[in-house]
C-alpha positions in Angstrom: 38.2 -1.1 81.2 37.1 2.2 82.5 35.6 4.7 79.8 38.6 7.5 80.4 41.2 5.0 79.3 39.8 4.7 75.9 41.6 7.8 75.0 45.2 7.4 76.3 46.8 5.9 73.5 45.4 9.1 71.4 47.0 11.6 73.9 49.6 13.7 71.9 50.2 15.7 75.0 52.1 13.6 77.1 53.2 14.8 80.8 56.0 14.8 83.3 55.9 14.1 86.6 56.5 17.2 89.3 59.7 15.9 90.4 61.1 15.3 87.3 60.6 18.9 86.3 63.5 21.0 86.6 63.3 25.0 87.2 66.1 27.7 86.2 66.6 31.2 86.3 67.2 31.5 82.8 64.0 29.9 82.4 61.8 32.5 83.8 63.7 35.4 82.4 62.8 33.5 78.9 59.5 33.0 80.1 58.9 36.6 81.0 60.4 37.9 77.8 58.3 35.4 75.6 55.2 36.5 77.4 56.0 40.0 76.0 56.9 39.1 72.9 53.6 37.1 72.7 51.4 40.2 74.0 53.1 42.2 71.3 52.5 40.3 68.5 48.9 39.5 69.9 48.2 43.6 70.0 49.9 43.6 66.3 47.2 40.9 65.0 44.4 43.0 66.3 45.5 46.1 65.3 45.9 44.6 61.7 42.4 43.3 62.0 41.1 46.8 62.7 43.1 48.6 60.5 40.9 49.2 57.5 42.2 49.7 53.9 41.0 51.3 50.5 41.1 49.1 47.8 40.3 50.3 44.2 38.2 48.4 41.3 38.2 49.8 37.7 34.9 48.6 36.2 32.6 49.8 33.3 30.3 52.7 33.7 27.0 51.4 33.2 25.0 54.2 34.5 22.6 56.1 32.2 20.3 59.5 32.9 22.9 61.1 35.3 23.8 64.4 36.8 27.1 65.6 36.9 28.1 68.8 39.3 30.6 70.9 37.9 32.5 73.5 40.6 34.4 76.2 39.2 36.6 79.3 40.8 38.5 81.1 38.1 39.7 84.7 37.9 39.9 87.0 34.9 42.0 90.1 36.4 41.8 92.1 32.8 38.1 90.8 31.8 35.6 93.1 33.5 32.4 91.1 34.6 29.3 92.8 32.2 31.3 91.5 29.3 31.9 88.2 30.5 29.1 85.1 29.4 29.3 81.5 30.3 27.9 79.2 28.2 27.0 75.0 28.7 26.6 73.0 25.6 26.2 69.6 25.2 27.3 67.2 22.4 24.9 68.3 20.0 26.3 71.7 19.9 23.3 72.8 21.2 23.5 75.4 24.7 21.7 73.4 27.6 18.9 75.0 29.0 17.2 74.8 32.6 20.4 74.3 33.9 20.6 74.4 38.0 23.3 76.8 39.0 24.4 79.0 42.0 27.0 80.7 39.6 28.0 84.2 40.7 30.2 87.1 39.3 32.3 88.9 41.2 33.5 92.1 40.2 37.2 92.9 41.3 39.4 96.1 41.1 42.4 96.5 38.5 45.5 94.5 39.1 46.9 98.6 40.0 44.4 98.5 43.1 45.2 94.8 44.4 42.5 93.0 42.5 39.7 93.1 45.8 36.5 91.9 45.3 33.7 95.5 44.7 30.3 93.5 44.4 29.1 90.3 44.0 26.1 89.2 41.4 24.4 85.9 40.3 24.7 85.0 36.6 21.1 84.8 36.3 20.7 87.2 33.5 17.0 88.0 33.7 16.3 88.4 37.4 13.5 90.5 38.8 15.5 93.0 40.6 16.5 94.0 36.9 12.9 95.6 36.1 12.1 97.2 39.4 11.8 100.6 37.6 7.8 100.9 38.7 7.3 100.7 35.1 3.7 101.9 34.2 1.6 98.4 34.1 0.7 98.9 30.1 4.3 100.1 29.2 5.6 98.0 26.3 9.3 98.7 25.3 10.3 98.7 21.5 12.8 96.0 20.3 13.8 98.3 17.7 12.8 95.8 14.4 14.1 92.8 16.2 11.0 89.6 17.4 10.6 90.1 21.0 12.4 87.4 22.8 10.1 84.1 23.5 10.8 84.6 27.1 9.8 88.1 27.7 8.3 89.3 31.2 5.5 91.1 29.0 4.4 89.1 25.4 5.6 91.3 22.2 7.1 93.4 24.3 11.2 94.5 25.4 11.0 96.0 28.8 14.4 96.3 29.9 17.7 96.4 28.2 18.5 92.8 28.5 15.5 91.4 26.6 16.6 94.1 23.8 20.2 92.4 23.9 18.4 88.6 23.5 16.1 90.1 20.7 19.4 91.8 18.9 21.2 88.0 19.2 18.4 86.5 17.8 18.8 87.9 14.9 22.5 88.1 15.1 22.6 92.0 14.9 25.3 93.6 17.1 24.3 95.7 20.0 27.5 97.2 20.8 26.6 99.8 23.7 22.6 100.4 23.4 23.3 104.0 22.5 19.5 105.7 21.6 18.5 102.5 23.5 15.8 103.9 26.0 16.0 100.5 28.1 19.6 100.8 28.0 20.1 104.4 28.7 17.2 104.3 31.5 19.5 101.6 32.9 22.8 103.1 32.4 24.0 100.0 30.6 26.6 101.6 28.9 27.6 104.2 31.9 28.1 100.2 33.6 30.6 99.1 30.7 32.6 102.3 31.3 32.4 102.0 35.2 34.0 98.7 34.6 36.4 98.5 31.7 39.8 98.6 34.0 38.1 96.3 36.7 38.4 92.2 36.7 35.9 89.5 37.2 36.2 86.1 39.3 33.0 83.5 37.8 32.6 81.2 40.7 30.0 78.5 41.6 28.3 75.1 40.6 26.3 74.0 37.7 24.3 70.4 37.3 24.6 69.1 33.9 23.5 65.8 31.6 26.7 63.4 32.1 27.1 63.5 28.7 29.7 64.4 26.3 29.8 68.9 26.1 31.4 71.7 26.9 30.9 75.4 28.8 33.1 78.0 27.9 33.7 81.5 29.2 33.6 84.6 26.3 32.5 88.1 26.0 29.6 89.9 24.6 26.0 88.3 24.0 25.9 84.5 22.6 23.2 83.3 20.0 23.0 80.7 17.1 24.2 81.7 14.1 23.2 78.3 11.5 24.8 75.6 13.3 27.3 78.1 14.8 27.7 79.3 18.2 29.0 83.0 18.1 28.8 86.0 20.2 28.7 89.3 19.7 32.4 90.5 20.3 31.7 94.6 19.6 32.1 96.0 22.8 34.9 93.7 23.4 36.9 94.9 20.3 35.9 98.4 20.6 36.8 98.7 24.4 39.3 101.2 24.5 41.0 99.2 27.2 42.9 96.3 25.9 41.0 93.2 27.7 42.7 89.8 26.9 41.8 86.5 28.7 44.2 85.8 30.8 42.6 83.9 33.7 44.0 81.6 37.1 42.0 78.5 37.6 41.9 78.3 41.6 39.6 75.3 41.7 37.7 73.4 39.0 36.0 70.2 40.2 33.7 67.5 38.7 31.5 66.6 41.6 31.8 66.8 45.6 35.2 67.1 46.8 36.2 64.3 48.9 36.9 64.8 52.7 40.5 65.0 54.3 40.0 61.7 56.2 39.2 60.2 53.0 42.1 61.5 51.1 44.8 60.1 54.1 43.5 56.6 53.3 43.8 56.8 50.0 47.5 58.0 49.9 50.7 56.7 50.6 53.3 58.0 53.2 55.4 58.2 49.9 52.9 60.1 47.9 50.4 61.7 50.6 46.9 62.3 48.1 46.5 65.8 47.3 43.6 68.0 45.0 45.8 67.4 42.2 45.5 64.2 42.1 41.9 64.1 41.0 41.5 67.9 40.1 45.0 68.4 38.4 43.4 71.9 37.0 43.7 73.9 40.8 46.1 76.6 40.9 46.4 77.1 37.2 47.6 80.3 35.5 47.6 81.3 31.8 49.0 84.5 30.3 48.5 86.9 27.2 48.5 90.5 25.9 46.4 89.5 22.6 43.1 90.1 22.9 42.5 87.8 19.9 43.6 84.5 21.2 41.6 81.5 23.5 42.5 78.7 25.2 40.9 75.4 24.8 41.4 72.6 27.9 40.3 69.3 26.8 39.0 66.7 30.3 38.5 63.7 30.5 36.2 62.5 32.8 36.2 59.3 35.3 33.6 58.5 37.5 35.0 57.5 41.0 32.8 56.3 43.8 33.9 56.0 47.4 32.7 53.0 49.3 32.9 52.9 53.4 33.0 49.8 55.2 29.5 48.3 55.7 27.8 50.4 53.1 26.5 46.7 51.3 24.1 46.6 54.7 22.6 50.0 53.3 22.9 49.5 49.6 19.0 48.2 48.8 18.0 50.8 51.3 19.4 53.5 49.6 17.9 52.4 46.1 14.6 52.6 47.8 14.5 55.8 48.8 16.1 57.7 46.2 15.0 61.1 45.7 14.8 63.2 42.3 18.0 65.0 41.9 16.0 68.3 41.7 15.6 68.2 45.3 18.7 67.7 46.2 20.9 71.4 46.7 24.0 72.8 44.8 27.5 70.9 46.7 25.3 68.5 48.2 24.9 66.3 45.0 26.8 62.8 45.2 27.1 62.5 48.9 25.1 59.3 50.1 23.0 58.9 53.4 25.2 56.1 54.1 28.5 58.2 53.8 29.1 57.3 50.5 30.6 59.8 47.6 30.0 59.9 43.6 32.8 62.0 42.2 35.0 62.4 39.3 38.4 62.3 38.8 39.9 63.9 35.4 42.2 64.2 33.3 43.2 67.6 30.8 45.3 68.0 27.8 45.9 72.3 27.0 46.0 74.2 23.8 46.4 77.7 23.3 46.1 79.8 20.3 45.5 83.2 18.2 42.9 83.8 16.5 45.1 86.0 14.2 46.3 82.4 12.8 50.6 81.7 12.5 52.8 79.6 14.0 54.1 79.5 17.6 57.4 80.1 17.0 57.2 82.2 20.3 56.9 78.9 22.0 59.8 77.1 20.1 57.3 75.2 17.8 57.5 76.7 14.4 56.3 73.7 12.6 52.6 74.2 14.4 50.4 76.1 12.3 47.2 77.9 13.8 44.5 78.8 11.4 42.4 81.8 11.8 39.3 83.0 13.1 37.3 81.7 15.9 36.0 83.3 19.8 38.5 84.5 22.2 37.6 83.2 26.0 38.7 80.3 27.6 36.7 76.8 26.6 36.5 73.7 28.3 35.5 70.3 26.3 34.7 67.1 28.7 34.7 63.8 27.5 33.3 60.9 29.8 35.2 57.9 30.5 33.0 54.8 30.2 35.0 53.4 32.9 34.7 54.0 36.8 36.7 53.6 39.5 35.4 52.5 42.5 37.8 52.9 46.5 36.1 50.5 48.6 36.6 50.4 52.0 37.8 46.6 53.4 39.1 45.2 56.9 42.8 43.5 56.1 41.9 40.4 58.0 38.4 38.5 58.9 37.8 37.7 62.2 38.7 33.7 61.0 41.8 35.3 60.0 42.6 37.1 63.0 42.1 34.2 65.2 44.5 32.3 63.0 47.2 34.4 63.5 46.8 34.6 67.2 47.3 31.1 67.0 50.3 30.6 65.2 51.9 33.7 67.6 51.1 31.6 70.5 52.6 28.3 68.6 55.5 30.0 67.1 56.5 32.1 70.5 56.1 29.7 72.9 57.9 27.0 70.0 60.9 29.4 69.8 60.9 30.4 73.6 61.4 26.3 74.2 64.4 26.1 72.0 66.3 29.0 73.7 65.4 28.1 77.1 66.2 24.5 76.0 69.7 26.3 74.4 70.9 27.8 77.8 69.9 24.6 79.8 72.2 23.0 77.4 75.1 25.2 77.6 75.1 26.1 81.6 75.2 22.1 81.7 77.8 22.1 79.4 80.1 24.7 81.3 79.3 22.9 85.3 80.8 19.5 83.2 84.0 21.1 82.2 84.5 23.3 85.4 84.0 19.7 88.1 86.8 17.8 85.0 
């Protein structure tokens, strides 16, 4: 027997013969609209294979040692800027120092005037420009009975009006306006609190902190330690004769790098399109008040959320190789990975408001909520970290496997169903020639 005829009995394809093939009209025209069909449904598979989605994880934090960027763009229209302070403590209680910032004041005209911005300053409060009085070389300035602060330009000495304002704090004496002050009156400090006193302030910038449990908080006059206390010293506040209060709008505060528009179209829905309020739900906030004693207090809390891209596990032991000290990496650019990958934070805030006179808020329909009394007027943000993280990672829909399957059963399926209607219309013309020749 001839080798090829080993395999007939195993053909599941059988054939028909030429002439006993017959050819219809309504066959092509089935045969042309199942090939469409089938190049539809082919294009369908591949674009479903292409089509990348965002899938999230929620797993525990594990990281230990990090940075965390905080953003920030708020306005205080009735606050003028040289009374302002802002502070960043951690969970100790205790302020953080060497903190890396590019936080800038901007001074703004009275709500009367439209609120413009006048000048623009960074929040660094000892920086040289402040003692270029071509002071004589062995000038020391009196601290008038106060230690000279630790970080004085000159050793055991006050040269300029802020280092007699940080030796007053340190020992929690109130400086008021520097009146008889010669570093304050050679500077015109108190000629700059009247300049200012109907003129706003807008804090804007980033600071790098410990992720770690803390707080920073916005309040007026000088801050210092007082025991384990944080205070500040609130007389020029009090004795302004313009009635500053603390009402503030929150245009933008972020934890971390914002993440791109492309990134935010795959992670929403056509329902629910994602939006800055999903992960920052803080933007575009207002609060209002005419008392001058009262503060608001906005508690986070904050979830770490990376943002994968497809193919980043090629890159991943790469990356962990050349990782660089975050001290050399700039303000804004902090979180963003060679590889296009983002470390961010989402969060979450509760809000509560209150004098410091003490009462209830019966204004606010709540009689039954007592406030006690004392405390700092300014607005005060507390962060809490989440020790869970959410990871979007980026994921093709269908493996190639996959996709190959399905172009399969298309074929199968199409040409399966295109059989049975051709088969249908053979059938029925047949059917209607039968009862036309009876």
């Amino acid at each position: 027997m001839p080798p090829k005829s080993r395999f007939i009995r195993l053909d599941a394809f059988t054939k028909t013969v030429e002439d006993a093939r017959i050819r219809t009209t309504s066959g092509g025209i089935v045969t042309i609209g199942s090939l469409l069909v089938l190049l539809y449904l082919i294009w369908g598979e591949w674009a479903d294979y292409r089509r990348i989605a965002v899938h999230p994880e929620l797993i525990v934090d594990k990281s230990r040692g990090k940075k965390m960027e905080i953003h920030l763009n708020i306005t205080f229209p009735r606050m003028p800027c040289e009374l302002l302070t802002l502070d960043v403590m951690d969970v100790s209680g205790e302020q953080q120092v060497g903190v890396m910032h590019g936080v800038s004041k901007v001074r703004l005209a009275s709500e009367a005037q439209g609120g413009g911005a006048l000048d623009i300053n960074s929040l660094e409060l000892h920086s040289p420009d402040e003692s270029a009085f071509h002071l004589d070389p062995d000038y020391c300035g009196d601290c008038y009975g106060a230690p000279a602060p630790a970080d004085a330009k000159k050793s055991g000495c006050c040269n300029n009006c802020d280092e007699v304002r940080e030796a007053y704090a340190s020992v929690q004496w109130a400086f008021t306006r520097g009146n008889n002050v010669e570093q304050c009156e050679r500077e015109g400090y108190s000629k700059r609190l009247d300049a200012q006193r109907s003129e706003g302030c807008r804090i804007e910038g980033g600071i790098r902190v410990n992720k770690v449990i803390g707080n920073f908080h916005i309040a007026p006059g000088k801050s210092f330690s007082n025991g384990n206390m944080h205070v500040h010293d609130l007389g020029n506040y009090f004795e302004s004769p313009t009635a500053h209060t603390f009402t503030h709008h929150i245009h933008s505060l972020r934890f971390g790098p914002q993440l791109p528009d492309s990134i935010k179209s795959k992670l929403g829905t056509k329902a629910s399109p994602w939006s800055n309020h999903h992960s920052n739900p803080l933007d575009d906030t207002s609060q209002k008040t005419d008392d001058r004693s009262f503060n608001f207090m906005y508690f986070i809390k904050v979830v770490s959320t990376a943002y994968l891209p497809l193919g980043w596990e090629k890159t991943q032991k790469a990356n962990k190789q050349h990782e660089v000290p975050h001290e050399t990496v700039g303000l804004g650019l902090f979180g963003h990975g060679v590889d296009g990958s983002i470390e961010t934070h989402q969060y979450s805030v509760t809000s509560h408001k209150r004098s410091l006179l003490g009462g209830d808020d019966s204004a606010d329909g709540h009689k039954e909520r007592l406030h006690a009394r004392g405390g700092i007027p300014g607005v005060f943000f507390s962060y809490d970290i989440s020790p869970m993280k959410v990871i979007n990672r980026e994921q093709r829909t269908k493996s190639f496997t996959g996709f190959l399957t399905g172009v399969c059963a298309v074929i199968g399926g199409t040409l399966t169903v295109a059989a049975a209607v051709d088969r249908g219309f053979y059938e029925g013309s047949q059917r209607v020639k039968k009862l036309h020749q009876m």
